[in-house]
Structures are given as C-alpha cells and as structure tokens.
DRENLUMVO-442246 format. One record per residue (C-alpha): residue in one letter; x, y, z; residue number from 1. Coordinates in Angstrom, 2 decimals. Layout:
N
a	X	Y	Z	NUM
...
This chain:
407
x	101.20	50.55	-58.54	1
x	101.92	47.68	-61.20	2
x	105.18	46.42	-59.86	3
x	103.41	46.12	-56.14	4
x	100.15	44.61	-57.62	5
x	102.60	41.69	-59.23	6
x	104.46	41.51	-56.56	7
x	101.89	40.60	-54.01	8
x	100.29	38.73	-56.64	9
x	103.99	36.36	-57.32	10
x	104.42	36.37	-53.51	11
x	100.61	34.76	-52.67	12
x	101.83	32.22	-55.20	13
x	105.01	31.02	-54.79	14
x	105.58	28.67	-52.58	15
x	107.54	26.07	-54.13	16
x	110.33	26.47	-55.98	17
x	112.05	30.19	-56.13	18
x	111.72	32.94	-58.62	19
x	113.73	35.71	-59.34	20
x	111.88	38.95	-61.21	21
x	114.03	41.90	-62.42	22
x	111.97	44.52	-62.95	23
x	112.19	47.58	-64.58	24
x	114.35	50.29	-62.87	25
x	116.35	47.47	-61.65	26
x	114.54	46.21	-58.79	27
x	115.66	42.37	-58.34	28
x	112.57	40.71	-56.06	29
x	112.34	36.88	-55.38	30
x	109.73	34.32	-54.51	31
x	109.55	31.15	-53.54	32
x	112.50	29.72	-51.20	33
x	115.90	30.55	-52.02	34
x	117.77	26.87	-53.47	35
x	114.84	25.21	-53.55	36
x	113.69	23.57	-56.90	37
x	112.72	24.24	-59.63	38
x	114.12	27.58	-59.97	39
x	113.86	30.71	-63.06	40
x	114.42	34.02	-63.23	41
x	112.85	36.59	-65.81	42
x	113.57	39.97	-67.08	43
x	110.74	42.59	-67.36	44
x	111.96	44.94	-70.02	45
x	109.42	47.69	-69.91	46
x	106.42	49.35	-67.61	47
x	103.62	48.44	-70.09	48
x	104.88	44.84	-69.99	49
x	104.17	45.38	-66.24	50
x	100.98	46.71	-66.63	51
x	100.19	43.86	-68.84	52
x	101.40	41.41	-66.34	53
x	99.54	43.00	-63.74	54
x	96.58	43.07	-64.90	55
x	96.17	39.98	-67.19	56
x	98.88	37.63	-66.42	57
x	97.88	34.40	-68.27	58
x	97.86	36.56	-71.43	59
x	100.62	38.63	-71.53	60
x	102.84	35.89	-70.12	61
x	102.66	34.38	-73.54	62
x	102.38	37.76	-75.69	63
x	105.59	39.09	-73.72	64
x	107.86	36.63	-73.96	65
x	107.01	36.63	-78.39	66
x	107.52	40.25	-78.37	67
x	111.14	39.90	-76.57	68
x	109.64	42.46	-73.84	69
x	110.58	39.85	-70.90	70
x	113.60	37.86	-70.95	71
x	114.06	34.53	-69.19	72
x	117.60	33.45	-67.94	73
x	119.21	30.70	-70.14	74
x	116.33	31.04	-72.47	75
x	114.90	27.92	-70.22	76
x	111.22	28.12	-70.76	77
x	110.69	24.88	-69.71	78
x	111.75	25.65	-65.98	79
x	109.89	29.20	-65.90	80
x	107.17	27.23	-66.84	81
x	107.36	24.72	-65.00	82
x	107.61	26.60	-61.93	83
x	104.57	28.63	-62.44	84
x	102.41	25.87	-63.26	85
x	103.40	23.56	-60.54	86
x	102.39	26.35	-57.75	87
x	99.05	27.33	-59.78	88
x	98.33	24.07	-59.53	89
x	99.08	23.56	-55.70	90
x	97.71	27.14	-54.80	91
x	94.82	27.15	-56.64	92
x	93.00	30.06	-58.26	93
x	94.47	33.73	-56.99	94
x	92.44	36.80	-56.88	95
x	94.14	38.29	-59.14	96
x	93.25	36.13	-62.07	97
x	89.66	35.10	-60.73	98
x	87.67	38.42	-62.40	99
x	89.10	37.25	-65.76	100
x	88.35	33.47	-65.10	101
x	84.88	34.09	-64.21	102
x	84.22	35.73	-67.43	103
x	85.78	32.76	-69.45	104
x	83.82	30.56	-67.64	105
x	80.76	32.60	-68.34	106
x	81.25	32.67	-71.99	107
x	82.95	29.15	-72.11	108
x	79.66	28.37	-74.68	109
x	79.92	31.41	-77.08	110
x	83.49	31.11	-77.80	111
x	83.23	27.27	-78.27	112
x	80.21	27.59	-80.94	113
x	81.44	26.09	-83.37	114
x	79.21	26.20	-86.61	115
x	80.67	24.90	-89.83	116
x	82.22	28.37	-91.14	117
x	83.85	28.85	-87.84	118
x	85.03	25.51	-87.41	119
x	86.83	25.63	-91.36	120
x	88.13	29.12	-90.37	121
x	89.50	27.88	-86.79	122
x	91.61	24.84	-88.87	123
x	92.91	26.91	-91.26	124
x	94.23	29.13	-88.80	125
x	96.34	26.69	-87.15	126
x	96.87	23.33	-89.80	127
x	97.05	25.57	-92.97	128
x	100.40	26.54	-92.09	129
x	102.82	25.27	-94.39	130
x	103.86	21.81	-94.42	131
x	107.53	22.40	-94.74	132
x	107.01	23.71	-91.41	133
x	105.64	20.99	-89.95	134
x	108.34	18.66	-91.50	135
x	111.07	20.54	-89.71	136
x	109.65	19.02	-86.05	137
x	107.08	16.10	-86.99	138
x	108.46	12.58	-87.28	139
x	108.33	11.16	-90.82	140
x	104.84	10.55	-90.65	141
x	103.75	13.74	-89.62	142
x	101.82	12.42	-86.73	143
x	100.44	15.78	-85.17	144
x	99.47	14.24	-82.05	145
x	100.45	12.04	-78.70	146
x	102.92	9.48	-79.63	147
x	102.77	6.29	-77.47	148
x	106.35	5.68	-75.58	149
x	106.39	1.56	-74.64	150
x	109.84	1.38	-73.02	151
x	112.40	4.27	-72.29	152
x	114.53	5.34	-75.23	153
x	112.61	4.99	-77.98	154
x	112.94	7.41	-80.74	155
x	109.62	9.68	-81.68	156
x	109.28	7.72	-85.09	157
x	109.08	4.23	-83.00	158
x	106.81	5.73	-80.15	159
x	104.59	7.31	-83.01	160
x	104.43	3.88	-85.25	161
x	103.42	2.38	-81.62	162
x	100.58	4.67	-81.46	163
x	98.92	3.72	-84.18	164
x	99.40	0.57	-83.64	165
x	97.77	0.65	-80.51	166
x	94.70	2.49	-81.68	167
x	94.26	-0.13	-84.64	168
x	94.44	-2.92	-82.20	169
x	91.62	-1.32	-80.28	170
x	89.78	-0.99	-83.82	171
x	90.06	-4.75	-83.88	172
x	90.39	-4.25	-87.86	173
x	89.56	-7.19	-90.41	174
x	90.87	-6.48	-94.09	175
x	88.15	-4.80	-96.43	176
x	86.02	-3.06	-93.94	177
x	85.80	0.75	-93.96	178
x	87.11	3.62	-91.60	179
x	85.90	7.17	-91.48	180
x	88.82	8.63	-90.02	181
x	87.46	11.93	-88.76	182
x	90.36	14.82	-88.82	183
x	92.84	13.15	-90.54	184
x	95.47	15.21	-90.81	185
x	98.45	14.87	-93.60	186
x	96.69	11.52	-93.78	187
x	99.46	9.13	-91.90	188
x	96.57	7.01	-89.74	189
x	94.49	6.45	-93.02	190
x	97.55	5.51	-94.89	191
x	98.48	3.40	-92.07	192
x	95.23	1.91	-92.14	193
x	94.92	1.26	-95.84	194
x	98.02	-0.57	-96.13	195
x	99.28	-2.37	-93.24	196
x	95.54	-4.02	-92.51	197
x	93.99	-3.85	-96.02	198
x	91.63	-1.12	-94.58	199
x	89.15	1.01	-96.92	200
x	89.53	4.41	-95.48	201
x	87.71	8.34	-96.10	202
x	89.71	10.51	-94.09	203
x	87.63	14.18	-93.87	204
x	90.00	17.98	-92.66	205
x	88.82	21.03	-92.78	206
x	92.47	22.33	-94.00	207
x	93.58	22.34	-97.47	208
x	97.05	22.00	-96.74	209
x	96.07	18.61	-94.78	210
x	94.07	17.21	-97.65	211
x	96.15	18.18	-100.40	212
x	99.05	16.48	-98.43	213
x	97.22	13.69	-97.62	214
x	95.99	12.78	-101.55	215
x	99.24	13.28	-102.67	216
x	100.97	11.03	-100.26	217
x	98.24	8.45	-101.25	218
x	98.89	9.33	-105.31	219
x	102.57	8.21	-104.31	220
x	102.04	5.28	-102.32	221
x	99.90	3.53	-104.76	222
x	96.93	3.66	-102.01	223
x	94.26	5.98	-104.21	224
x	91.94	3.19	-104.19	225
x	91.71	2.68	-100.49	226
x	92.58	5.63	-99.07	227
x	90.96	9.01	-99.88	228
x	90.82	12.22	-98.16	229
x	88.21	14.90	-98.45	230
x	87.89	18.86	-97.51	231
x	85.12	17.84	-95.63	232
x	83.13	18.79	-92.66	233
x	82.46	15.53	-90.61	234
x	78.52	16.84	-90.07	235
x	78.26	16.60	-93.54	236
x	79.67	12.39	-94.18	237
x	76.91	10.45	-94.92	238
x	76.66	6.63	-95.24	239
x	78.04	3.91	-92.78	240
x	81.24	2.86	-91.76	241
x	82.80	-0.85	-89.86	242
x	84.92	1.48	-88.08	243
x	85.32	5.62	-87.08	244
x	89.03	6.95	-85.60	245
x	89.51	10.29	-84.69	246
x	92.84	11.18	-83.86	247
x	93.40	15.20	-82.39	248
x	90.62	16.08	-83.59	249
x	87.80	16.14	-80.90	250
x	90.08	19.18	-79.10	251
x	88.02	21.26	-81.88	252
x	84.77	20.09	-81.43	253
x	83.29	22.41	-78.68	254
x	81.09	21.76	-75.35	255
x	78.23	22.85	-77.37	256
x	78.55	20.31	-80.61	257
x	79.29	17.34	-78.00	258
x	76.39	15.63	-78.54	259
x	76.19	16.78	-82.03	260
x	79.37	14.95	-82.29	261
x	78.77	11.24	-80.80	262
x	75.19	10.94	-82.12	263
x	76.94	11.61	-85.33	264
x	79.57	8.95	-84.72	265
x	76.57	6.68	-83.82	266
x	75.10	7.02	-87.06	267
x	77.48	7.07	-89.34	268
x	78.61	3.44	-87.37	269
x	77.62	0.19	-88.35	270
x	75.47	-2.01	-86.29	271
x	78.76	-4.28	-85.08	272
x	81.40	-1.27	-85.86	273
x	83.82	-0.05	-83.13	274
x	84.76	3.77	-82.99	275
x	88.14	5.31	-81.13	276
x	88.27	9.07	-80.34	277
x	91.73	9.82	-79.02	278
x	91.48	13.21	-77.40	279
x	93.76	15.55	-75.13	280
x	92.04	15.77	-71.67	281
x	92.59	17.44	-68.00	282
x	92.70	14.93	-64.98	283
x	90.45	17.64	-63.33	284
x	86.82	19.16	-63.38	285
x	85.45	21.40	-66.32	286
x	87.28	24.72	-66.54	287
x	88.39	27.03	-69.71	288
x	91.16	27.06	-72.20	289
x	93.92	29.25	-71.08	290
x	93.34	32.72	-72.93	291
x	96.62	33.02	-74.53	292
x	96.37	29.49	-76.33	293
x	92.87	30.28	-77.79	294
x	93.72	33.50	-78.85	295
x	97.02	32.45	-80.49	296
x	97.59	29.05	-81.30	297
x	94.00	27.09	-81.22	298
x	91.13	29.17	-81.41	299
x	87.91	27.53	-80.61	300
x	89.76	24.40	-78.65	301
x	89.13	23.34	-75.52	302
x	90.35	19.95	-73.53	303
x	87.55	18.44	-71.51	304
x	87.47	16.95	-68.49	305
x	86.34	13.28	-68.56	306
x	82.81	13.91	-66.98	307
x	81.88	16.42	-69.32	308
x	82.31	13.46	-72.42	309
x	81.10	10.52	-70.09	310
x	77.90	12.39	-69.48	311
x	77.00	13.05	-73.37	312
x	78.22	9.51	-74.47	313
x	75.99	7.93	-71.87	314
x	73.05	10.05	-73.81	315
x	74.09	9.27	-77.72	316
x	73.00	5.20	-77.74	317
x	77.11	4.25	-77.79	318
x	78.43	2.23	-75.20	319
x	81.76	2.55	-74.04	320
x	83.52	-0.67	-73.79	321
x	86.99	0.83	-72.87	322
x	88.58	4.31	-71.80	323
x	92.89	4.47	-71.38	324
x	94.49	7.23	-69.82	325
x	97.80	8.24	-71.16	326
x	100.13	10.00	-69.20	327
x	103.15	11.52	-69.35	328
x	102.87	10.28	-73.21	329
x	102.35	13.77	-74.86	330
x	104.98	15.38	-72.57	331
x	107.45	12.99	-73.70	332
x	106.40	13.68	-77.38	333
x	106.39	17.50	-77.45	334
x	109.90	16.68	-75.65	335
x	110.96	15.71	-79.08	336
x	109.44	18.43	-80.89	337
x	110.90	21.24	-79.43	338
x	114.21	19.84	-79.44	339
x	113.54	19.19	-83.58	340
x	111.83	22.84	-83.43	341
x	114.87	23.97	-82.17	342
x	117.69	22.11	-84.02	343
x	115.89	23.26	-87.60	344
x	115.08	26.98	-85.52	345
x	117.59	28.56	-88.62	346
x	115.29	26.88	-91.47	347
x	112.43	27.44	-89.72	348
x	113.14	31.13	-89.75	349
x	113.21	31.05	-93.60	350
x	109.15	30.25	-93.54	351
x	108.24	32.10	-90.86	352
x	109.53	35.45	-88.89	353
x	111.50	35.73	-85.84	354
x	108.43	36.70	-83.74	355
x	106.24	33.22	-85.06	356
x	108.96	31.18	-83.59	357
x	109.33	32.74	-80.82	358
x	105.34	31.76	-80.32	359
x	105.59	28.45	-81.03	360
x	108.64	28.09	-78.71	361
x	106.63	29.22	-75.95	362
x	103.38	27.47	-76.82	363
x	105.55	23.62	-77.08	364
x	107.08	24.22	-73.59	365
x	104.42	25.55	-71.72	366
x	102.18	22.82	-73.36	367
x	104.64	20.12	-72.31	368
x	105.31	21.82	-68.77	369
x	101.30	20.91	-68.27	370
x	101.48	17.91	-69.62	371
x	104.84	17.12	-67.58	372
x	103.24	18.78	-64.23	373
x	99.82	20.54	-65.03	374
x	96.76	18.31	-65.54	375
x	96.57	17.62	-69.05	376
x	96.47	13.41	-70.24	377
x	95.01	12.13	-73.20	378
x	91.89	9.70	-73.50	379
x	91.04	6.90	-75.87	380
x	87.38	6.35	-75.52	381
x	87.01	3.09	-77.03	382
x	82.81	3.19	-78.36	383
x	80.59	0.82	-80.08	384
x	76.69	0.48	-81.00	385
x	76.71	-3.10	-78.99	386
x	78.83	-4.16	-75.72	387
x	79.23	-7.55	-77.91	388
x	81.54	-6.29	-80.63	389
x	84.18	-6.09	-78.27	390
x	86.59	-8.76	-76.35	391
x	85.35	-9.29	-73.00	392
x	89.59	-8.85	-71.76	393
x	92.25	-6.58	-72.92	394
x	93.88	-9.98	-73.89	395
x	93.99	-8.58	-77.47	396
x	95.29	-5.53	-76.99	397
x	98.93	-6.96	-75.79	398
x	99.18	-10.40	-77.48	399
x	100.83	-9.23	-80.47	400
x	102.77	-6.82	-78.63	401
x	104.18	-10.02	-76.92	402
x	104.59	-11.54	-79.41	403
x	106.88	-9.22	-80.90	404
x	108.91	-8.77	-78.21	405
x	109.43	-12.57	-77.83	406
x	110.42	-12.39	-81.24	407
C-alpha cells in the first residue's frame, strides 16, 4: 500500500526533470522525463522508511537520509534537492501533503510563541554548538549569515567583508554614536562597527557560546571599551541608541512578537537614528516553516513573507525609507559552506557524530537548493523614526564603492 501511495504521489509531481526511486524488494520506478534535467536517483533501504515517506514526506525526507535509511546516487544532495523543489514549486501543493500543511498552518501561532524562556532555549539549541564547529565552515569572521557577492569570483571572506559594508553604509554611521546590534552573534558586525567607523556598540544573544566568543574576541582586539556583548534578551535593553542592526536574527522572532519587535526597535531608537533588520524572506505569500527544519535545525523560526512585516511596520510609528532584495546571495554563500563543511567533514567528525553531519549536510543543501530555486531571498528593511534622516537617493550607498573600484 506504501510503495503505491508514493508512487502516485512522485508521479502527480514530477514533471520536470526525471527521478529514479529504488525501492525496497528491488522495484526500480521513474518520474519525470527520461534525459531531461535535472536528474537524481535515491535508494529506499527499508519498508518503514516507506511508510514514513508515504505518509509524511517533508519529514522523513530529512530524517531518512541522517539515518542512512535512503541512499542518493553520487551522494549529490544538491540535485535530489533540487529536483524536488523545483516541481513543488511549479506543481503546487499535492494532496498528499495538504492534511499535514493545514495543520501547520493552523498552529503556525502556537509553535511561533516565543516568550523569553523559549526564545533562550530555541538559541541554545542551535548557536550553542561549539565554536570549533562553526570555524571549520564560517569565514574568518564567523559571519553566520548572507554574504553579499559584488562581482563573480569573489572568495566568501571578500563577499562577507562586502556585506557589512553594505549594511553600515545604509546605517549612514558618524564616529561616536551608538549601535544596539540585536543578535549579534560571535560578535563580527559589532567588532566591525567599533573599529572600522569608531562606533560605540552593545551587541545582545541569547547563546552563551556567542557572547562568550564575542567578549573575548573584543578582550583581544583591544575594543572592550566600545564594543560589549551581553546574554541578553533584546525585550529587556533599555535606553536609546543613534543606530539598531540586526543581522539573522529576526528569523527567530515569531509572527506573534512582530509587533512586539519593531515597536521595540522604535523605542529603543533615537529621534534622528536609522535601524537595519537584515532578515531571510520568501518571494511568496505567508505559509509555514518546513517541518523537518523546525524540528531539527531551527526550532521556533520562521521566514516571512514581505507583507506579513510591511503590514506591522506600517503600525509601529517607523517609516521605511528603503527595502533591498537579495537574491541568489545566500545560495552563493551556503555554496561555500558546504564545500568548507565538507573539506573539514574528517575534523568535523571529531566534535560531533557521524549522524549530526549527516544532518547538517542535508539541511546546507536543501537550504541552498531553495535559495538557488525555491523562494527564499533575504530583505534589508532599512527603518527610521523620521523620513528626513535619510538621503533622498541611493547616491550614498555606491559612491564609495566607486570609488574603490576606481582606485
């Protein structure tokens, strides 16, 4: 019963591309058209990995592949993924997955509550993993986000040093004025910040690896004074600040705390301060977080579509004086992790067990197949309390860029 529910299900939607599904007993099916592109084929080891499949396919997609129970030919998750995501996309929802998406949808709120507690617990789970982890596939700034690629060929530490450059260019920074930097990370933005435009930066995480990184690489840098980091909850920063970033960090938020969120950005801004959220998206209206990626990699996250953060800005008292959409950027980027992932795969398996990278494999292709074909982008909502404290062109966004290059 299994193998023919799949089957009907992978025939209704494949259309483009071809896929080839041994299954157990040694039935060989295909989909799709036969030499047409892209292609994969997959190995179904067991009947309960059927079942699974069957029955729940965005989740045990994920949890098969980490357990070893399918197997996909030349280990190329990128074109398995690829594949699948490209005819979701075209083919829409099936039945077969529309019982389970109706009841995401339906509890879309619940799961994204996001109190304080849950919020610490939900950053632990994923940015509390050790740092000599993240080392292995980061660039040397451990920049845990979209990297910004200005011209082919550039290596991730160049695209990454051009992101934040771009994002303090929209911060229109003058030396001695103060940044919250909300989420900070291992502290690379604030550091940035503090000593390349004399910035005076508090950088709050709610993971203690982050933080403890993030002082120490301060400590050593000589930038204690005007850079510090806390173990703190962004709700709970009080005071003013000339200027707010948030890098990566409004993925965690939740639908629920949206407006939460930008009337506290509001507040804690200045009267002439500027704010920059730079946040994964989807080029498409509301949905849900696919099941496996909450469950296993970021629980509680959740991309938005650009309506749903529109609407709640329009509400807060900011005005937003400019939005960018990046895309392709973040494909490009997790490009360049997985093949560091993958060249440090032996040293990675001293930290962590066979079955964690195999998770993380999966999770950095499938996120770059939807970055590469799915719908995901990345926004920079540019905000301020008053139109006026912004340029009236994007004159000085490019300037020094051309500058540079003339140079």
């Amino acid at each position: 019963m299994w193998s023919r529910i799949l089957h009907w299900y992978l025939k209704g939607l494949i259309r483009q591309g071809l896929l080839q599904v041994s299954y157990p007993g040694g039935v060989l099916r295909e989909y799709g058209e036969r030499g047409a592109n892209p292609t994969a084929a997959v190995t179904i080891r067991d009947r309960q990995t059927l079942r699974r499949l069957a029955s729940n396919p965005e989740m045990a997609l994920g949890e098969a592949y980490t357990e070893g129970a399918i197997t996909v030919k030349n280990d190329d998750l990128h074109g398995l993924m690829s594949l699948l995501l490209q005819n979701l996309l075209n083919r829409g929802d099936h039945w077969l997955r529309r019982p389970g998406h109706i009841a995401r949808v339906a509890l879309r709120l619940v799961w994204q509550y996001n109190p304080a507690r849950r919020a610490r617990e939900n950053a632990a789970y994923h940015y509390d993993l050790s740092c000599d982890f993240y080392r292995l596939f980061l660039d040397e700034d451990m920049q845990y986000s979209c990297a910004y690629f200005q011209s082919p060929g550039q290596s991730l530490e160049e695209a990454q040093e051009a992101k934040k450059a771009h994002i303090a260019r929209k911060l229109l920074l003058q030396p001695g004025q103060t940044v919250l930097d909300i989420g900070c990370g291992w502290g690379g933005m604030g550091l940035t910040l503090a000593r390349d435009h004399a910035a005076n930066v508090t950088g709050v995480t709610l993971a203690v690896e982050q933080q403890a990184e993030a002082s120490r690489r301060a400590r050593e840098a000589g930038l204690a004074d005007h850079a510090e980091f806390r173990l703190q909850d962004y709700r709970h920063v009080e005071g003013r600040f000339d200027r707010i970033v948030s890098v990566g960090m409004f993925e965690h938020v939740g639908v629920p705390h949206y407006r939460e969120y930008f009337e506290h950005l509001r507040d804690r801004l200045d009267d002439g301060g500027i704010a920059l959220v730079h946040t994964i998206g989807r080029c498409a209206p509301p949905d849900v977080t696919n099941p496996w990626i909450e469950h296993y990699i970021f629980p509680g996250g959740y991309t938005p579509a650009m309506s749903e953060v529109v609407s709640v800005i329009e509400r807060s008292g900011l005005v937003i004086t400019d939005v960018e959409v990046l895309r392709y950027h973040y494909a490009d980027t997790l490009q360049h992790w997985y093949r560091r992932f993958m060249s440090n795969l032996d040293s990675i398996r001293q930290i962590y067990p066979e079955r964690f990278c195999r998770m993380w494999r999966f999770y950095l292709a499938s996120s770059e197949a939807a970055f590469r074909v799915g719908d995901q982008v990345v926004f920079q909502f540019q905000l301020a309390r008053r139109g006026s404290a912004v340029p009236v062109t994007r004159d000085y966004l490019y300037a020094s860029v051309a500058t540079e290059k003339a140079a």
